[in-house]
Backbone of each chain as ProteinMPNN parsed JSONL, in Angstrom:
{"seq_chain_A": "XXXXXXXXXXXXXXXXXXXXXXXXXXXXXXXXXXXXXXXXXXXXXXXXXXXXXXXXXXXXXXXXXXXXXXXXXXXXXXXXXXXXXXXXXXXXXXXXXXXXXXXXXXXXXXXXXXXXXXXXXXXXX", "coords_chain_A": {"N_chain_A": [[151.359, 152.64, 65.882], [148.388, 152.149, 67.279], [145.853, 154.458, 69.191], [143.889, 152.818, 71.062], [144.884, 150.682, 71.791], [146.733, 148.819, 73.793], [150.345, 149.112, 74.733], [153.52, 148.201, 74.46], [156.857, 149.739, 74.43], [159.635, 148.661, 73.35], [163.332, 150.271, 73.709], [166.179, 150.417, 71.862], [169.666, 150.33, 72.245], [172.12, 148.94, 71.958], [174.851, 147.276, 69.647], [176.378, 145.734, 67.736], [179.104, 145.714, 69.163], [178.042, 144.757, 71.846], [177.169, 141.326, 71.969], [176.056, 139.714, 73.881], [174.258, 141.386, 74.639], [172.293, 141.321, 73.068], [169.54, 139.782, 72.205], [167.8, 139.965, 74.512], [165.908, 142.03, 74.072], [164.626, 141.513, 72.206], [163.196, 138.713, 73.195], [161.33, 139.646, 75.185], [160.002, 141.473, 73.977], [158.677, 139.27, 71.999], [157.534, 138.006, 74.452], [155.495, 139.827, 75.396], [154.369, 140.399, 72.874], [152.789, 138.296, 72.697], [151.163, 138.362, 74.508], [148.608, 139.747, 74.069], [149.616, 142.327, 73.59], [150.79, 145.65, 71.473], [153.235, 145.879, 70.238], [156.503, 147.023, 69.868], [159.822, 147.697, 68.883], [162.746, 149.667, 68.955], [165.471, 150.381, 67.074], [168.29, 151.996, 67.772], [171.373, 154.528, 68.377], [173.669, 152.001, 68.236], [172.308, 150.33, 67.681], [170.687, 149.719, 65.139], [172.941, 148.354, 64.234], [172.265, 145.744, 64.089], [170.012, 144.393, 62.842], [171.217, 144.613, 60.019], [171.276, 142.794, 57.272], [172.483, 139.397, 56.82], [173.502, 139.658, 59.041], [172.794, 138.663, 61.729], [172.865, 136.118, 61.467], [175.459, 135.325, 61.901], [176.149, 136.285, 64.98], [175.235, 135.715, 68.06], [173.82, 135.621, 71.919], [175.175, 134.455, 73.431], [177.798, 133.59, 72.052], [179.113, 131.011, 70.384], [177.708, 129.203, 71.474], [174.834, 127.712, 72.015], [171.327, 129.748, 70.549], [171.561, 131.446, 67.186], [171.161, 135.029, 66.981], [169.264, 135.433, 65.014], [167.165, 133.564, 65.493], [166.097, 134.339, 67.544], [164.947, 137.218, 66.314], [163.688, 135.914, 63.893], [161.659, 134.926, 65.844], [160.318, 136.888, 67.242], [159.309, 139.23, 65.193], [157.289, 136.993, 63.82], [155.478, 136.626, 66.245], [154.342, 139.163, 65.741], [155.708, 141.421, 66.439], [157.062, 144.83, 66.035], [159.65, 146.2, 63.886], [161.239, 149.131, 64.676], [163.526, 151.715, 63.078], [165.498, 154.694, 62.414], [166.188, 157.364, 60.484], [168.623, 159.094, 60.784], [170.109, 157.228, 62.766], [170.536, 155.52, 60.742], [172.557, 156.703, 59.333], [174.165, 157.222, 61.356], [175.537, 154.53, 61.433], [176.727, 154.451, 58.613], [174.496, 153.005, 57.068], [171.843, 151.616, 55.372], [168.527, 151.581, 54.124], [168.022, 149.839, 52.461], [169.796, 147.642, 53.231], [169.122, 146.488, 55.278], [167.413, 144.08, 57.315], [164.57, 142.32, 56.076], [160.948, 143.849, 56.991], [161.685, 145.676, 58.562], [160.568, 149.141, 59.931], [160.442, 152.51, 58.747], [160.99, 155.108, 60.654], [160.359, 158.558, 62.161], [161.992, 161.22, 64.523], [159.841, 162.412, 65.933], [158.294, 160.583, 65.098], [159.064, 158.689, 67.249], [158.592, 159.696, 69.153], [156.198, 159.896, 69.635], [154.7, 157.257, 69.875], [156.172, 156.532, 71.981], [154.815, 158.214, 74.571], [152.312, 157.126, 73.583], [152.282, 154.865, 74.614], [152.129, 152.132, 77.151], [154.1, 151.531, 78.47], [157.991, 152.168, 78.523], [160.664, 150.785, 77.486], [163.923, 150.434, 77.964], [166.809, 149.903, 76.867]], "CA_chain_A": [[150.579, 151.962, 66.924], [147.164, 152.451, 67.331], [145.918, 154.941, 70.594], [143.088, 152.311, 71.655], [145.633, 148.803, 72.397], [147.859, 148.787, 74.836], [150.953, 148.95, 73.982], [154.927, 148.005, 75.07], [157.57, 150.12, 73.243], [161.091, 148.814, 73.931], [164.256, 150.901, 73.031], [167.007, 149.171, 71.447], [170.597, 151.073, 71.997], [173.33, 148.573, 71.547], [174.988, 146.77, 68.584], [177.88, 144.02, 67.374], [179.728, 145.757, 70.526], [177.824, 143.929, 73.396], [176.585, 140.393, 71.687], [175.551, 139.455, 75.051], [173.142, 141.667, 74.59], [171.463, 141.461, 71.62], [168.654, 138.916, 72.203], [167.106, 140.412, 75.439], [164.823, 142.956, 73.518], [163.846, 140.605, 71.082], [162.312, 137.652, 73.451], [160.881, 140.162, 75.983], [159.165, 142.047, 72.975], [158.171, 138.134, 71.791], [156.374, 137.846, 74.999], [154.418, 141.183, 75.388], [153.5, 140.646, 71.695], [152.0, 136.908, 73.076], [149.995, 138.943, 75.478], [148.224, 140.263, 73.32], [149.874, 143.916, 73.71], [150.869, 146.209, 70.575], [154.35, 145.604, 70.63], [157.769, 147.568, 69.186], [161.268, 147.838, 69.403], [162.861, 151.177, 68.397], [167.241, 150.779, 67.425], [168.95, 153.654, 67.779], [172.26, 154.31, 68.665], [174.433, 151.051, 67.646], [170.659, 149.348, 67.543], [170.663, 149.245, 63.875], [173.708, 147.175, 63.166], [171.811, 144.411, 64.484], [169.596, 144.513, 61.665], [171.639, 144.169, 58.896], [171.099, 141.489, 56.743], [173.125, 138.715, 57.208], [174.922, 139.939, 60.726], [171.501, 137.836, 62.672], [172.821, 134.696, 61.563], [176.726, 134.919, 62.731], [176.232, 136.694, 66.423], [174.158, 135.029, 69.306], [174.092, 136.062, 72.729], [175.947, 133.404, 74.366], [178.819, 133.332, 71.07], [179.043, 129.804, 69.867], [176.652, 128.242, 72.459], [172.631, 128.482, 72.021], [170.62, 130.102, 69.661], [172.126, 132.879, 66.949], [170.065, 136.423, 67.068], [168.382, 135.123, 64.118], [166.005, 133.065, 66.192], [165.167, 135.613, 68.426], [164.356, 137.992, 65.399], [162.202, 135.449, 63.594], [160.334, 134.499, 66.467], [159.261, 138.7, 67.799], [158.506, 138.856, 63.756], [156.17, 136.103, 63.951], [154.906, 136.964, 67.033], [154.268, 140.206, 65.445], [156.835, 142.523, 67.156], [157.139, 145.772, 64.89], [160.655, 146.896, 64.285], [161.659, 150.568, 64.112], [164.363, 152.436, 62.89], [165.189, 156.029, 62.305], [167.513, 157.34, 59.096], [169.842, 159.326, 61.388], [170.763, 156.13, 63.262], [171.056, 154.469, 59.743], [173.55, 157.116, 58.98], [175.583, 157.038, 61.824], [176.149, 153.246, 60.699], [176.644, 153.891, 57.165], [173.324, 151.703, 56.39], [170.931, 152.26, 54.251], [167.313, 151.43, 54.346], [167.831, 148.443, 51.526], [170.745, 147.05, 53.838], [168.473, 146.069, 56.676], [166.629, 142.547, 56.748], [162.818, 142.444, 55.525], [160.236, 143.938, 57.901], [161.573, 147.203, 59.533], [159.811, 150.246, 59.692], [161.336, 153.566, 58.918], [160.3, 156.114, 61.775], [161.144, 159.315, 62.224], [162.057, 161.285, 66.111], [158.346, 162.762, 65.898], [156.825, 159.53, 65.437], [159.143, 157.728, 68.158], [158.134, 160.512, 70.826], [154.928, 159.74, 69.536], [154.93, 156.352, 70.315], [156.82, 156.993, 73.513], [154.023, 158.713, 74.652], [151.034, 155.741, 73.517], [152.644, 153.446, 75.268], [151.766, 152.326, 78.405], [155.549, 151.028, 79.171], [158.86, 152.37, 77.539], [161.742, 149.725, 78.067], [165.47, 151.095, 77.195], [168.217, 148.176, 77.247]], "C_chain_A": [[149.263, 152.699, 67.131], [146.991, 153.16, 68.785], [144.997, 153.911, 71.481], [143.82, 151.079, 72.289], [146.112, 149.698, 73.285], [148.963, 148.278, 74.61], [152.29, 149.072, 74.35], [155.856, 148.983, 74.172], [159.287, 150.066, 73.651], [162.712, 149.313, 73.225], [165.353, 150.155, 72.484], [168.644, 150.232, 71.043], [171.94, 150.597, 71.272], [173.279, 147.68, 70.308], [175.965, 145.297, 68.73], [178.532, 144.569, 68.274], [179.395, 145.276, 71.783], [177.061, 142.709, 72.53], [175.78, 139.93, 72.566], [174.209, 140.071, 75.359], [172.127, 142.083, 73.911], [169.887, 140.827, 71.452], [167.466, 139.101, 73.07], [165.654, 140.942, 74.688], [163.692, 142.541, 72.958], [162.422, 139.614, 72.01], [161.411, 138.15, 74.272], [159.383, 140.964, 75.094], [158.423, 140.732, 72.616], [156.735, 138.067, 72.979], [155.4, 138.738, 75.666], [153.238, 140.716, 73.78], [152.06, 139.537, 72.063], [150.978, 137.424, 73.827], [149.002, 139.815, 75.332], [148.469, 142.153, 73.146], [150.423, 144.137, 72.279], [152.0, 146.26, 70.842], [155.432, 146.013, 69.771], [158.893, 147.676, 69.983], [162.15, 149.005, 68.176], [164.45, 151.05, 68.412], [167.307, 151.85, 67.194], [170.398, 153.814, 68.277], [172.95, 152.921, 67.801], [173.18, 150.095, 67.247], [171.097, 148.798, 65.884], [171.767, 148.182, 63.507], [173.108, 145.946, 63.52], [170.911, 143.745, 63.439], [170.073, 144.405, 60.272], [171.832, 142.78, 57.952], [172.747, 140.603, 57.162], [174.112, 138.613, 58.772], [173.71, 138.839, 61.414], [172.185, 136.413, 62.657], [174.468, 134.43, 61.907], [177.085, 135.466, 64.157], [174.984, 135.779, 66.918], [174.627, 135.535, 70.634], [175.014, 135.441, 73.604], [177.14, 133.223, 73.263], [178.553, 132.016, 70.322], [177.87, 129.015, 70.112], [175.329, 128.898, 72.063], [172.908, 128.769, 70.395], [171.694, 131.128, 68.961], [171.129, 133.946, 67.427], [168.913, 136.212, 65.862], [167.071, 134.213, 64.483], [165.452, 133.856, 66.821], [164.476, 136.784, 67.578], [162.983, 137.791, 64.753], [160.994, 135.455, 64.279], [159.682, 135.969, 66.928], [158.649, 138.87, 66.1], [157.118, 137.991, 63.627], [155.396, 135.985, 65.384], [153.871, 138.114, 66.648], [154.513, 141.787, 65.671], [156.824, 143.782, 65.843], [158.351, 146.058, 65.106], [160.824, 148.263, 63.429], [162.913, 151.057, 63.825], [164.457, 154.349, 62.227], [166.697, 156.63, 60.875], [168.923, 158.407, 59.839], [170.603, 158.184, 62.094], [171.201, 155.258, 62.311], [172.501, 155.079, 59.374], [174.849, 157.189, 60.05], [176.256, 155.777, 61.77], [176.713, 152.923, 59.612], [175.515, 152.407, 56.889], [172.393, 152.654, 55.678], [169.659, 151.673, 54.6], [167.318, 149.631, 53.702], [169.164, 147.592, 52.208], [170.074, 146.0, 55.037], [167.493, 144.525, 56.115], [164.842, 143.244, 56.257], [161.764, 142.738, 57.193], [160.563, 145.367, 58.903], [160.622, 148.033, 58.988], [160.474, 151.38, 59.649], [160.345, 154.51, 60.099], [161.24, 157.383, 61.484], [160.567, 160.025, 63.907], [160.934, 161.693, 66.385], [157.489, 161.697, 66.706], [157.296, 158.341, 66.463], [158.439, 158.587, 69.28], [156.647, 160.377, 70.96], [154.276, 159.014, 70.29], [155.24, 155.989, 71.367], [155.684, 156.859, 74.558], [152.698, 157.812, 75.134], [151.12, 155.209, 74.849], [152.547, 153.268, 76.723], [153.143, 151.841, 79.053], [156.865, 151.58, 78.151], [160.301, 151.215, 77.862], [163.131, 150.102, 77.315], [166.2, 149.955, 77.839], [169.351, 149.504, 76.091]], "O_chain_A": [[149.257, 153.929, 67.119], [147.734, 152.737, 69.671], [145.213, 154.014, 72.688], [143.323, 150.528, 73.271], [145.959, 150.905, 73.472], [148.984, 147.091, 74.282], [152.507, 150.24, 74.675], [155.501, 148.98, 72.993], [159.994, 150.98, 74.076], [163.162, 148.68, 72.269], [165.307, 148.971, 72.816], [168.822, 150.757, 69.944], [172.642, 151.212, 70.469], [172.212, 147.292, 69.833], [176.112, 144.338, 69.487], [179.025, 143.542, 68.741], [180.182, 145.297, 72.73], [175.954, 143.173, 72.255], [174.65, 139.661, 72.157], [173.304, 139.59, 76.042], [171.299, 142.971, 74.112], [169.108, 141.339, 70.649], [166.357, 138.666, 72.762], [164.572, 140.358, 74.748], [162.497, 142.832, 73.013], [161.218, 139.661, 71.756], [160.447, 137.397, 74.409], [158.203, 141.0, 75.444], [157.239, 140.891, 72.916], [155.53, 138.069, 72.726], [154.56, 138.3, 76.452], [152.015, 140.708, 73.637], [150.864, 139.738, 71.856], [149.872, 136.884, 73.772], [148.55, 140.539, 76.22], [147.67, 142.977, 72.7], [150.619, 143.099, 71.647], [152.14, 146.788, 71.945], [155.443, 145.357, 68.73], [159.029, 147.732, 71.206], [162.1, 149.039, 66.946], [165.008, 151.447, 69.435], [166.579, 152.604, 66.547], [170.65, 152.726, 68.796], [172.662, 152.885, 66.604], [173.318, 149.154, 66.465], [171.669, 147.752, 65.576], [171.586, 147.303, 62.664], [173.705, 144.97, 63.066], [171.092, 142.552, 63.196], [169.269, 144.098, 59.392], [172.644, 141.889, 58.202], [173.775, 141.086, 57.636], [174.952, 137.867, 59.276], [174.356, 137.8, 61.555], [172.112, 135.647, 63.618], [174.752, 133.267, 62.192], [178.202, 135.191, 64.596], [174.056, 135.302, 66.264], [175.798, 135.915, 70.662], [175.568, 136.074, 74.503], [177.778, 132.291, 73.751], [177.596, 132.07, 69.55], [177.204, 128.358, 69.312], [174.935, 130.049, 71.879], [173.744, 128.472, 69.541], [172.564, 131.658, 69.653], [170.301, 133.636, 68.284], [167.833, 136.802, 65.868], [166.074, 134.21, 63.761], [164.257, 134.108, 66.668], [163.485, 137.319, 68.074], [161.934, 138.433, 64.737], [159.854, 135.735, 63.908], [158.454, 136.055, 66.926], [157.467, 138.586, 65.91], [156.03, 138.49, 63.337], [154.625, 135.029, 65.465], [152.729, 138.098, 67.108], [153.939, 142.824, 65.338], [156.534, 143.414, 64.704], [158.641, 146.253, 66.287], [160.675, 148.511, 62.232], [163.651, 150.617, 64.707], [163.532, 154.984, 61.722], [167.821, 156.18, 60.648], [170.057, 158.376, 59.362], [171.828, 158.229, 61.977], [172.005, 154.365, 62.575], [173.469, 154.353, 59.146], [176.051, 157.209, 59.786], [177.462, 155.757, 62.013], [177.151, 151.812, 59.316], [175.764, 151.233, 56.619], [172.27, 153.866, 55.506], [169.765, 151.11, 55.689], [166.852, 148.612, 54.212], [169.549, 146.718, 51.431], [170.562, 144.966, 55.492], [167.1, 144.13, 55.017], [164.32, 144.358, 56.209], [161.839, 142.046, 58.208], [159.82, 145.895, 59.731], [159.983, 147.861, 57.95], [161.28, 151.474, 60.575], [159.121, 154.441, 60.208], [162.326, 157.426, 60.905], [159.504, 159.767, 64.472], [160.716, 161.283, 67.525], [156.771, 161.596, 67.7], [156.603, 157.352, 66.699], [157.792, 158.072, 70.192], [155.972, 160.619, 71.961], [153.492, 159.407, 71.154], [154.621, 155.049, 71.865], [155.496, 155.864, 75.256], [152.178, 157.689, 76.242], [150.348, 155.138, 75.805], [152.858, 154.187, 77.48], [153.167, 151.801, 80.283], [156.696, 151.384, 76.948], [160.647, 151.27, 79.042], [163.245, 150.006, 76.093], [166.153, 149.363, 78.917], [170.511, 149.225, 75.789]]}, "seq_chain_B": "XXXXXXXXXXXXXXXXXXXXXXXXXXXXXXXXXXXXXXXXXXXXXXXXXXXXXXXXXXXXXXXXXXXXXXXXXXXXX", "coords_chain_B": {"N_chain_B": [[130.728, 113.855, 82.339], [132.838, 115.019, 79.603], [135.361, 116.905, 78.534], [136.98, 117.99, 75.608], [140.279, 118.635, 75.029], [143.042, 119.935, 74.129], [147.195, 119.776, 74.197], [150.142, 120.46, 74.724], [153.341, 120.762, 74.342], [156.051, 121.778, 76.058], [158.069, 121.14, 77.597], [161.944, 121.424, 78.635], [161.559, 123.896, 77.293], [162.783, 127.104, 77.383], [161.824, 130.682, 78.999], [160.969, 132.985, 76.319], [159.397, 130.934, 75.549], [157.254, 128.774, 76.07], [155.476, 130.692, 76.925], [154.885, 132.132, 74.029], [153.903, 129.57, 72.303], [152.017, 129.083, 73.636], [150.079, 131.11, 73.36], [149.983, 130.986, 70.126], [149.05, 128.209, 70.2], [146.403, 128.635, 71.48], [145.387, 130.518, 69.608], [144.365, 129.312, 67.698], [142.187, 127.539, 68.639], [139.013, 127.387, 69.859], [136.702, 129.532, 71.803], [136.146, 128.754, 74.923], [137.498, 126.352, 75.302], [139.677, 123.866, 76.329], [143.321, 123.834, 76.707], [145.847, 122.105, 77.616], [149.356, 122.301, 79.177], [152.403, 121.32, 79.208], [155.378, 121.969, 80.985], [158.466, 122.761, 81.696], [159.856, 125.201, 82.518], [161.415, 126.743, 85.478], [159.746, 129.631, 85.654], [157.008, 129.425, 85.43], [154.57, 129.663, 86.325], [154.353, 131.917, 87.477], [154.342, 133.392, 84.933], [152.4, 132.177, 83.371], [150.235, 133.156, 84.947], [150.305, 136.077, 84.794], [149.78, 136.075, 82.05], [147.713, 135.102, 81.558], [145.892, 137.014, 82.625], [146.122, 139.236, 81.533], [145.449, 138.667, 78.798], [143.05, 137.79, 79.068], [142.475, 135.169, 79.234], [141.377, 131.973, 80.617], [142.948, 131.047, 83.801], [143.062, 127.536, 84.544], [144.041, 125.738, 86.445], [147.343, 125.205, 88.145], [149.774, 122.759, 88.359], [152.568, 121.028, 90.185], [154.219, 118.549, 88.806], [155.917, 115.163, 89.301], [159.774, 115.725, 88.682], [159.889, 118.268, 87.91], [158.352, 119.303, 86.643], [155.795, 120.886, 85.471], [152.226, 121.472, 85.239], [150.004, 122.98, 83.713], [146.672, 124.268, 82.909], [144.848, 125.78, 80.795], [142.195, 127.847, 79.45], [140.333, 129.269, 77.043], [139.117, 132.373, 76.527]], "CA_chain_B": [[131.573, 114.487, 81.35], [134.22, 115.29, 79.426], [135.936, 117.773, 77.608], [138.164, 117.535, 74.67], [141.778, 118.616, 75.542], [144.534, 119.893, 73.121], [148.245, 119.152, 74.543], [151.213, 121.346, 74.269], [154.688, 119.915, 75.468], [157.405, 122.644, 75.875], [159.438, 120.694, 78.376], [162.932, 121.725, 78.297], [162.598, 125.136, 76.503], [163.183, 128.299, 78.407], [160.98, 131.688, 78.295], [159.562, 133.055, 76.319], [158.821, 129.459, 74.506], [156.421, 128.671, 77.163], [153.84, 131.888, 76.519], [154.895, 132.103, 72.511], [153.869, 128.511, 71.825], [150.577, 129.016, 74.473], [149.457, 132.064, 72.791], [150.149, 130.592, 69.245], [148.274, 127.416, 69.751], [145.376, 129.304, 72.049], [144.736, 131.434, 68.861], [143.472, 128.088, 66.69], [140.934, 127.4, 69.396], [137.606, 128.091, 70.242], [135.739, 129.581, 73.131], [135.847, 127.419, 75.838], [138.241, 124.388, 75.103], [140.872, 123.385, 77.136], [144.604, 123.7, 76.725], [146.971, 121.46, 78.704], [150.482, 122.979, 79.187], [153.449, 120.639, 79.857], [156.456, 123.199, 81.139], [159.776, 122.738, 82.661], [160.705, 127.039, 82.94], [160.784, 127.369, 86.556], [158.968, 130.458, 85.688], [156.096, 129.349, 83.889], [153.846, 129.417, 86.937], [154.067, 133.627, 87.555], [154.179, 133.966, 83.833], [151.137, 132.142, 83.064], [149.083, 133.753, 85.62], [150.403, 136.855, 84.205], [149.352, 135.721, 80.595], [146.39, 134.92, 81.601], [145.61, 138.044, 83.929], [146.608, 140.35, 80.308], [144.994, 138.236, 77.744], [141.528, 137.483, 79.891], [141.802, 133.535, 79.242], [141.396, 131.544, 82.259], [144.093, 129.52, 84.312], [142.33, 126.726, 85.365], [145.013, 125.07, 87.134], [148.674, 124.712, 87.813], [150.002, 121.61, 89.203], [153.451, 120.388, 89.229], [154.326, 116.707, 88.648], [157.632, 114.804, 89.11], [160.951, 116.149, 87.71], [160.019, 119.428, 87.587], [157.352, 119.489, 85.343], [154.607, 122.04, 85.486], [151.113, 121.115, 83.942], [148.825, 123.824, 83.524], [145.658, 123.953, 81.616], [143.624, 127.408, 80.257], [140.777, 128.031, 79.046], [140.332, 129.41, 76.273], [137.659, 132.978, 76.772]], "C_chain_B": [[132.71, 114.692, 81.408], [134.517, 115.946, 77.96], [137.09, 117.611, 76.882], [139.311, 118.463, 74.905], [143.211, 118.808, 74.817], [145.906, 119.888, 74.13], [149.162, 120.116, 73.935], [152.76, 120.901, 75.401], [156.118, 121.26, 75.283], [158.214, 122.53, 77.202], [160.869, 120.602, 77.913], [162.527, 122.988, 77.44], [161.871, 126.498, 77.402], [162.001, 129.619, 77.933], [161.988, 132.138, 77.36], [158.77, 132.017, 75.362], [157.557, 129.499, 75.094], [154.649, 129.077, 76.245], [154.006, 131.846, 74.843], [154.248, 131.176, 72.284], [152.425, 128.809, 72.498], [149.781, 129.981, 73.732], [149.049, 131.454, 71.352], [148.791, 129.468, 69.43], [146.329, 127.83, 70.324], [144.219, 129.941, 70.528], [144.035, 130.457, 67.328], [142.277, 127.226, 67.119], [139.698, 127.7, 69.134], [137.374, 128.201, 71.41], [135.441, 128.365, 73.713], [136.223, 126.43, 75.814], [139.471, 125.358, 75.761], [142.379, 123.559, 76.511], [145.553, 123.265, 77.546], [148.225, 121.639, 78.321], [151.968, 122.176, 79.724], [154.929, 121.59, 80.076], [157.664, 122.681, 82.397], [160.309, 123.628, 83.166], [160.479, 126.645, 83.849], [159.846, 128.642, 86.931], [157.554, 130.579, 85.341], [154.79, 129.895, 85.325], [153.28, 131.666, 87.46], [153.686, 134.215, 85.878], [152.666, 133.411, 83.229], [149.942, 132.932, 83.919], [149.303, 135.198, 85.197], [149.731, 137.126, 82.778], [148.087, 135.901, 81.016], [145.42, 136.224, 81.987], [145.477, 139.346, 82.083], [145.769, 140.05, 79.208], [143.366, 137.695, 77.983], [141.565, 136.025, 79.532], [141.859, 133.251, 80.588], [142.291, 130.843, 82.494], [143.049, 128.999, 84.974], [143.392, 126.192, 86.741], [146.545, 125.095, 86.945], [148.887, 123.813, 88.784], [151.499, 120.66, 88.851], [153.682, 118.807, 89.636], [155.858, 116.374, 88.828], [158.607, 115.406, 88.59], [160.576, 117.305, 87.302], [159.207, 119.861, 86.923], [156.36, 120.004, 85.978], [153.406, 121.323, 84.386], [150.22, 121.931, 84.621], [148.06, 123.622, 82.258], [144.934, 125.553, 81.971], [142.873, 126.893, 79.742], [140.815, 129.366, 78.521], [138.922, 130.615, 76.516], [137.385, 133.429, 75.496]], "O_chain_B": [[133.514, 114.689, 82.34], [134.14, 115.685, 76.818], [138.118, 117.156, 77.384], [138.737, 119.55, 74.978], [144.199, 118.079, 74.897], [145.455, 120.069, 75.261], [149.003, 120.545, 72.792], [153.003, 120.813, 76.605], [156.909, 121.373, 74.346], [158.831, 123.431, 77.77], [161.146, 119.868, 76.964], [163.438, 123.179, 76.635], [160.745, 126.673, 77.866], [161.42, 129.619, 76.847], [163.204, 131.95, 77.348], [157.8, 132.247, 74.639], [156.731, 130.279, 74.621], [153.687, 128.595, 75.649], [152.974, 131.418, 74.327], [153.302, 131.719, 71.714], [151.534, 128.741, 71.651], [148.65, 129.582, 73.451], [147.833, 131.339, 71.194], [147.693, 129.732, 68.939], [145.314, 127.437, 69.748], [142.998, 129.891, 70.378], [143.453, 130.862, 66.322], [141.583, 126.485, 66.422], [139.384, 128.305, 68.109], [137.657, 127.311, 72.212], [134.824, 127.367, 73.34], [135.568, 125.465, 76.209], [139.917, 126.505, 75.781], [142.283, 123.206, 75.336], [146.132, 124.096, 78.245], [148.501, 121.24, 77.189], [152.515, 122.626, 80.731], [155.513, 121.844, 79.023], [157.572, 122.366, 83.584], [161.12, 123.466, 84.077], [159.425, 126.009, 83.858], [159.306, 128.807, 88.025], [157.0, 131.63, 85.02], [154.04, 130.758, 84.867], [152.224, 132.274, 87.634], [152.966, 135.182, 85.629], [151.89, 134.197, 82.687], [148.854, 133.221, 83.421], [148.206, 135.757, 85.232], [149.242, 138.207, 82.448], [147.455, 136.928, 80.768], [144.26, 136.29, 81.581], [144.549, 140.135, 81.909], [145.299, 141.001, 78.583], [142.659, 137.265, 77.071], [140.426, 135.559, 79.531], [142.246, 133.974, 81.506], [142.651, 129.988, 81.685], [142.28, 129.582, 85.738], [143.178, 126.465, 87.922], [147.037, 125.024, 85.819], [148.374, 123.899, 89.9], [151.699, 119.925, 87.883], [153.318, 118.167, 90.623], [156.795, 117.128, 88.565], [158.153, 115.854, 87.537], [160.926, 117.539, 86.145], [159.348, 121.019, 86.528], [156.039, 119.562, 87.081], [153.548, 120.852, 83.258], [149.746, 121.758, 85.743], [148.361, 123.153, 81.16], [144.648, 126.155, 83.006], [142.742, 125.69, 79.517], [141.163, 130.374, 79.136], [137.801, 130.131, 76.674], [136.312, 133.982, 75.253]]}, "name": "protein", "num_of_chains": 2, "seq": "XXXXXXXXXXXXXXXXXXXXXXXXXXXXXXXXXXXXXXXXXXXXXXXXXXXXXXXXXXXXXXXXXXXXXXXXXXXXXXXXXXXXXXXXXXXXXXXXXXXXXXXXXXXXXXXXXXXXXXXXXXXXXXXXXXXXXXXXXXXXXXXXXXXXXXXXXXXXXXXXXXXXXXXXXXXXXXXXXXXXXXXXXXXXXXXXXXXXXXXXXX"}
């Protein structure tokens, strides 16, 4: 993230253990990005399994009902949401870098505290 | 006079449709044209003045109509 924008950076802890709350991060990050702010979301903890290819398109926050997580992904993506991850959080998943869908960013704890830091808001869910 | 007027209908869908879809079509504009906003969120009315307030376009107006419906129009800075 650049030091001159202004810039949201929301944390992203949970995984496939709370579905319910998988989607939050995403549409909230969607509409920061709309506002024209510099906009990320940082998993960590269970964060990453959310990311794994193919898991987006069989969880949704509501289960059956609504949208999957795969809408809410595309659309902060095409918003232009940045997503982060860190390779200790890949490992406490067993994931790998080439496991994850198209578009993360690898980070490392440096460059989240970095980031942290920028940002004029930090948002932990 | 009269000014030409693009149209955006996101009745029935919930935030953050609303601002995604407003931002989106905002950014195929030009300086100074209109955007009319058809919205059913009950929220749309704090969130656009928010939008607006973040992104420097202008709210011209919000005004709601029958059945719930919200019609705001920006302007485009």
């Amino acid at each position: 993230m650049s030091d001159d924008e202004e810039s949201v950076l929301y944390v992203m802890t949970h995984g496939l253990e709370a579905p319910e709350r998988c989607a939050t991060p995403f549409f909230l990050a969607s509409t920061a990005a709309a506002m024209d702010l510099e906009t990320g979301i940082y998993f960590t903890m269970n964060g990453p399994q959310l990311l794994k290819k193919g898991v987006a398109e069989t969880i949704g926050p509501k289960g059956e009902e609504g949208q999957k997580l795969a809408f809410f992904i595309d659309q902060a993506l095409d918003c232009g949401v940045s997503l982060y991850v860190c390779q200790p959080s890949l490992d406490l998943n067993d994931l790998t870098p080439d496991d994850l869908i198209d578009g993360v960013k690898m980070i490392g704890g440096a460059a989240f505290n970095d980031m942290a830091m920028e940002a004029r808001a930090v948002v932990t869910f | 006079m009269s000014e030409t007027m693009q149209s955006l209908d996101v009745k029935g869908a919930a935030c953050p449709i609303p601002i995604v879809k407003t931002a989106k079509a905002m950014k195929t504009m030009s300086a100074g044209e209109l955007l009319e906003i058809l919205a059913t969120d009950p929220g749309v009315e704090p969130d656009m003045k928010a939008w607006t307030k973040q992104t420097g376009n202008e709210l011209v107006s919000i005004e709601q109509q029958g059945g719930g419906v919200f019609r705001v129009v920006v302007r485009k800075s």
